[in-house]
TORKOL-4160 file (C-alpha; in steps of 0.2 Angstrom, whole numbers, padded with zeros to 4 digits, m for minus):
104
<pt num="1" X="0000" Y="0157" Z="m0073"/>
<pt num="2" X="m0010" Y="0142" Z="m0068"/>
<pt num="3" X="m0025" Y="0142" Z="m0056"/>
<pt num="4" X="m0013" Y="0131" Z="m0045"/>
<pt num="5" X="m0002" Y="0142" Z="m0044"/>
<pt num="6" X="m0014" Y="0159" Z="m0042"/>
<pt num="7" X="m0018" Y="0150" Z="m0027"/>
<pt num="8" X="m0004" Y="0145" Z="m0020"/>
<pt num="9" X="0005" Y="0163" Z="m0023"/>
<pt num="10" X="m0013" Y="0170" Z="m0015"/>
<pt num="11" X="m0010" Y="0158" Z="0000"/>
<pt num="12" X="0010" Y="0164" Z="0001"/>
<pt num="13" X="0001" Y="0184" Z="0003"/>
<pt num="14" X="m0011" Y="0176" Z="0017"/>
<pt num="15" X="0005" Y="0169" Z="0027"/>
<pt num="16" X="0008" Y="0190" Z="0032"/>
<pt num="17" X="m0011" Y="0194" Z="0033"/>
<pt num="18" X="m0021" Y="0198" Z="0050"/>
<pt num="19" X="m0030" Y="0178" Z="0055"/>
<pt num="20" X="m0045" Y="0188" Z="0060"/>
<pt num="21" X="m0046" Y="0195" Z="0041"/>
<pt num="22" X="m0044" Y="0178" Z="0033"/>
<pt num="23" X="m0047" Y="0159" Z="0035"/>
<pt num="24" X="m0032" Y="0155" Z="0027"/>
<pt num="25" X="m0021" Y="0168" Z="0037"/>
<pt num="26" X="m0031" Y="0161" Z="0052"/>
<pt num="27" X="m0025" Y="0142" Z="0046"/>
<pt num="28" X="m0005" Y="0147" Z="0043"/>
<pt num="29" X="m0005" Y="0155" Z="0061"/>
<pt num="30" X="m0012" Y="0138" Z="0069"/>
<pt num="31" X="0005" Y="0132" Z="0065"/>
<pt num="32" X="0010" Y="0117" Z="0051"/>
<pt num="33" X="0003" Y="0104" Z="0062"/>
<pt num="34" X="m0015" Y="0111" Z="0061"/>
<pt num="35" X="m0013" Y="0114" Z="0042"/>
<pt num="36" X="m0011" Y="0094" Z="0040"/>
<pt num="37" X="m0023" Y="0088" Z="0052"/>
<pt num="38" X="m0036" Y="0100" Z="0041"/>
<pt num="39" X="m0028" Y="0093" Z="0024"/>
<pt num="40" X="m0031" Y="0075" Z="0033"/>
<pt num="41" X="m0050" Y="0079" Z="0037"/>
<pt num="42" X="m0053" Y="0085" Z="0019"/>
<pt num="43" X="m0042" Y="0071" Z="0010"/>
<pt num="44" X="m0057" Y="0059" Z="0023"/>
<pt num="45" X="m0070" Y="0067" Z="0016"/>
<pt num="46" X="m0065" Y="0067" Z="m0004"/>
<pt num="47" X="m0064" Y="0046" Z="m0001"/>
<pt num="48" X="m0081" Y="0048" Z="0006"/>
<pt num="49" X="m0089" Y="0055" Z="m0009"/>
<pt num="50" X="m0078" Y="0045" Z="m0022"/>
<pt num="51" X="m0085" Y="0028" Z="m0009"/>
<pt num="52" X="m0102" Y="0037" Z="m0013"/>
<pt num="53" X="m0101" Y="0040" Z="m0029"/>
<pt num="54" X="m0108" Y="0059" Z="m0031"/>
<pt num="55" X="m0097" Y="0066" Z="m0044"/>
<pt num="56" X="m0101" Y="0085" Z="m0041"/>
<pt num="57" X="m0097" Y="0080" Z="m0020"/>
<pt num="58" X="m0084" Y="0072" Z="m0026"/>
<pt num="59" X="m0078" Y="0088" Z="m0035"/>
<pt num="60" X="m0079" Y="0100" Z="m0022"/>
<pt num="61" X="m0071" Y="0091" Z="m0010"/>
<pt num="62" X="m0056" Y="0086" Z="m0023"/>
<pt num="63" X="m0055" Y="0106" Z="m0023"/>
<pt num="64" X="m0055" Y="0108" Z="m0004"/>
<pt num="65" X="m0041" Y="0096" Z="m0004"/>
<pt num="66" X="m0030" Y="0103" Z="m0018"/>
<pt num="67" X="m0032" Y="0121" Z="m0005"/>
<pt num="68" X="m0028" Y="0112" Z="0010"/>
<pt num="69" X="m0011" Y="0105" Z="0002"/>
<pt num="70" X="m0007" Y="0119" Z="m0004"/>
<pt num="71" X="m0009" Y="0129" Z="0014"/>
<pt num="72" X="m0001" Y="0113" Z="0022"/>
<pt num="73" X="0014" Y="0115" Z="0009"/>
<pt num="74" X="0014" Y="0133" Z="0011"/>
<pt num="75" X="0014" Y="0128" Z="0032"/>
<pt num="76" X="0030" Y="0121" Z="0029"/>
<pt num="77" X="0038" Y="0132" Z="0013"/>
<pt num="78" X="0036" Y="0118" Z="0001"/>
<pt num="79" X="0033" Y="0127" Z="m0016"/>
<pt num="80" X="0019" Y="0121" Z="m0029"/>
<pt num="81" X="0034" Y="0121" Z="m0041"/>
<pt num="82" X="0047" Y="0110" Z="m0030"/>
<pt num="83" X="0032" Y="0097" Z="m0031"/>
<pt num="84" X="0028" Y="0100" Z="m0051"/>
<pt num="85" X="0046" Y="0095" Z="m0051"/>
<pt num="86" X="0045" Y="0079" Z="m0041"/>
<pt num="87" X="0030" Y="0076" Z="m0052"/>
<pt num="88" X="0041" Y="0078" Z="m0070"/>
<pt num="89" X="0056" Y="0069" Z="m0062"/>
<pt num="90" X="0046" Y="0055" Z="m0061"/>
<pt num="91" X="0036" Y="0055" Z="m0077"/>
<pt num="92" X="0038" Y="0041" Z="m0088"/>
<pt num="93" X="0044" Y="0030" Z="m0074"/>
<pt num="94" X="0035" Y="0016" Z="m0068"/>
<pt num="95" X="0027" Y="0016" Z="m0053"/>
<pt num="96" X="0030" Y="m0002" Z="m0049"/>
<pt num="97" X="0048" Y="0004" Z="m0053"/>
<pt num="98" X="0046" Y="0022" Z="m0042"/>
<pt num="99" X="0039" Y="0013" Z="m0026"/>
<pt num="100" X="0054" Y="0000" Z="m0027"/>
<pt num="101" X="0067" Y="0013" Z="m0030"/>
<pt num="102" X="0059" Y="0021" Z="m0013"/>
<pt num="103" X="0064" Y="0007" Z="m0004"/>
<pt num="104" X="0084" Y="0007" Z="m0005"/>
């Protein structure tokens, strides 16, 4: 198993936890719309850091985002697999190609 996917499976357990025993129970309870507005402060702060240029910044806020997709996912039941999917299906695709596709 994949830490990815450790977290995410750790993340389905909080959705049934007490909020007052943890952040991510505490986050899931605020509702999906809360879960993307956090994803949408961390996903501010990593362009930040990568603006800046502090790699090890830079990291740790790329790891805050990959945890607050995954609780925004899990917000919503949207598994980490149903997205490695959407990922493979479009492997080996162009993205020129992708994007147009999108637009039918």
């Amino acid at each position: 198993m994949s830490l990815l996917h450790q977290l995410a499976a750790t993340i389905e357990a909080r959705k049934t936890a007490d909020p007052d025993s943890s952040w991510t129970a505490k986050l899931l309870a605020k509702g999906p719309e809360k879960a993307a507005e956090k994803f949408g402060e961390e996903a501010v702060e990593a362009i930040i850091e990568a603006v800046k240029g502090d790699r090890d910044r830079l990291a740790a806020e790329a790891a805050d985002v990959l945890y607050h997709l995954l609780v925004m996912l899990a917000a919503r039941d949207v598994t980490l697999d149903e997205v490695l999917a959407e990922l493979a299906r479009r492997q080996g695709t162009s993205g020129i190609a992708e994007k147009a596709a999108r637009r039918d």
